[in-house]
C-alpha positions in Angstrom: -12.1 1.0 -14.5 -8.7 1.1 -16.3 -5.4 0.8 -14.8 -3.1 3.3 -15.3 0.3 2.6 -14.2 2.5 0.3 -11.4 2.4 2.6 -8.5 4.4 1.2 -6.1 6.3 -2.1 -4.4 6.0 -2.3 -0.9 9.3 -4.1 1.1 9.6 -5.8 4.0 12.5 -5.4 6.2 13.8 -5.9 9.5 16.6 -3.2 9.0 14.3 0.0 8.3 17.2 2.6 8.2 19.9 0.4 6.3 17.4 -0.9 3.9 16.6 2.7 3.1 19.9 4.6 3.3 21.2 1.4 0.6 18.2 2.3 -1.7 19.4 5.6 -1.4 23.2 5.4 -1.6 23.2 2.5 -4.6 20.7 3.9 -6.4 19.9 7.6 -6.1 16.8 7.0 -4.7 15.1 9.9 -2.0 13.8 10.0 0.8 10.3 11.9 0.9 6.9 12.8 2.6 4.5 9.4 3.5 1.4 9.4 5.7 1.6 8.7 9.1 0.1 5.3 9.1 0.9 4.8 12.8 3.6 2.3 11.9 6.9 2.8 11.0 7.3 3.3 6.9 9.9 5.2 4.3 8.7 5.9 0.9 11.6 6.3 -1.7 10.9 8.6 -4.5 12.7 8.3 -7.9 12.0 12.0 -9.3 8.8 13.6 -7.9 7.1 9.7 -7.4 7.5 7.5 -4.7 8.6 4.3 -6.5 9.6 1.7 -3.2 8.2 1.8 0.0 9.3 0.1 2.7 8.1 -1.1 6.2 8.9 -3.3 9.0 8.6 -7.0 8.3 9.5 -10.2 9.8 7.6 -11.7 12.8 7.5 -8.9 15.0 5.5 -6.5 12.9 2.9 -4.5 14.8 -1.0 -4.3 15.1 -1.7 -1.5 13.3 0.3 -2.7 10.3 -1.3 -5.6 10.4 -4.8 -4.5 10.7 -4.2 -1.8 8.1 -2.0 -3.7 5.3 -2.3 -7.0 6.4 0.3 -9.5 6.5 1.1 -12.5 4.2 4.7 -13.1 4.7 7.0 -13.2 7.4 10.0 -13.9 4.9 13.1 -11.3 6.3 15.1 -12.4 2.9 14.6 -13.5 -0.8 11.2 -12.2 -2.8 8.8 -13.0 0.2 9.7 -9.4 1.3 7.6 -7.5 -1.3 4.3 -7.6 0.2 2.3 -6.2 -2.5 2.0 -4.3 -5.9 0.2 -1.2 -6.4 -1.7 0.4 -9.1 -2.7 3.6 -9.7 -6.5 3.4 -11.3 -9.8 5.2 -12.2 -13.3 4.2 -12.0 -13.7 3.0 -8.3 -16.8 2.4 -8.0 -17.2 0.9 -11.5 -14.4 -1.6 -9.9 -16.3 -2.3 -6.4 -18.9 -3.6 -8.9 -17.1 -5.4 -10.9 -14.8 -7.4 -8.0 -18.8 -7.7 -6.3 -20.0 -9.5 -9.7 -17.0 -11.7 -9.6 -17.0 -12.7 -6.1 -13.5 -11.1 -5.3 -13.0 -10.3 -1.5 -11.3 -6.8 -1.1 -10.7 -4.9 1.7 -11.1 -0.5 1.5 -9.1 1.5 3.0 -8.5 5.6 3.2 -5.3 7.5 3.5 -6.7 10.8 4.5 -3.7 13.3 4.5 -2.7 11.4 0.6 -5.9 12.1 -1.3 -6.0 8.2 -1.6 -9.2 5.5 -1.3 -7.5 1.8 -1.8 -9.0 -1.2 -2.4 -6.6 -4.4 -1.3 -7.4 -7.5 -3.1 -5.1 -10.6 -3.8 -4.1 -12.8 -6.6 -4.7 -16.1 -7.3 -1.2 -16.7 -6.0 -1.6 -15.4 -2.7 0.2 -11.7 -4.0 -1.3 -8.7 -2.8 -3.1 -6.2 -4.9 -3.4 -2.3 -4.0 -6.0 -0.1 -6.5 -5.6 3.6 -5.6 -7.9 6.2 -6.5 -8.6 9.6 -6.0 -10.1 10.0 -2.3 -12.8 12.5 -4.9 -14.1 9.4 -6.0 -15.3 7.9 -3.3 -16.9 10.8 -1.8 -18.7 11.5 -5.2 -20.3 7.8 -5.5 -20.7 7.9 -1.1 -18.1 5.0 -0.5 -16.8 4.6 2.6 -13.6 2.6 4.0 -13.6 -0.1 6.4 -10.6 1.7 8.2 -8.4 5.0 7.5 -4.6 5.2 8.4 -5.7 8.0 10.2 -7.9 6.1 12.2 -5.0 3.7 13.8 -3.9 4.1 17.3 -0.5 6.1 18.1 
């Protein structure tokens, strides 16, 4: 069940469009595809790899965000605003067993149209965890999500 590399950091912000255009005007960052997750997100790509993504935040997020990502801060400034760290990983259901074992609580999710099965998990300091794995995984070992992005209401 190794980890394999810092996916992503996921930003809150009340200013969508000038919070990406200054990622992308200060430094060099583009804009490129993301899932429709029914709720208004950028992912900024350094290269070929999205590296920031960023999503409305604050206390007027809405339902689907919160039922798919969840919510634990409503901070608009400082480092409340990065809701959670992502890691790309193998060995998914070698990792379900091991978080089971331990008594971790972990919610499973599926982006459909990314290839991606993600379990969300937090820290003992309240910091949100993302594990990504190949979608290919969970239909070899029959796991199934809780909810899919695709599966959120327009």
């Amino acid at each position: 069940m190794p980890l394999g590399h810092i996916e992503h950091f996921l930003l809150q912000t009340t200013d969508l469009a000038g919070t990406r255009d200054w990622y992308v005007r200060v430094l060099g960052m583009r804009v490129g595809p993301n899932p429709d997750f029914k709720f208004p997100v950028v992912w900024l790509y350094l290269g070929d790899r999205d590296a920031v993504h960023v999503t409305e935040g604050g206390k007027d997020v809405s339902e689907n965000r919160k039922r798919y990502v969840g919510q634990q801060s409503q901070a608009e400034k400082g480092s409340g605003v990065i809701d959670h760290i992502a890691f790309r990983a193998t060995g998914l259901k070698q990792m379900i067993d091991h978080l089971n074992a331990l008594g971790v609580p972990f919610r499973q999710r599926m982006v459909n149209d990314q290839g991606l099965y993600q379990l969300f998990l937090m820290d003992p300091n309240d910091v949100k965890i993302e594990l990504n794995y190949a979608n290919e995984e969970a239909l070899a070992a029959g796991i199934r999500p809780e909810l899919t992005a695709s599966g959120l209401g327009a």
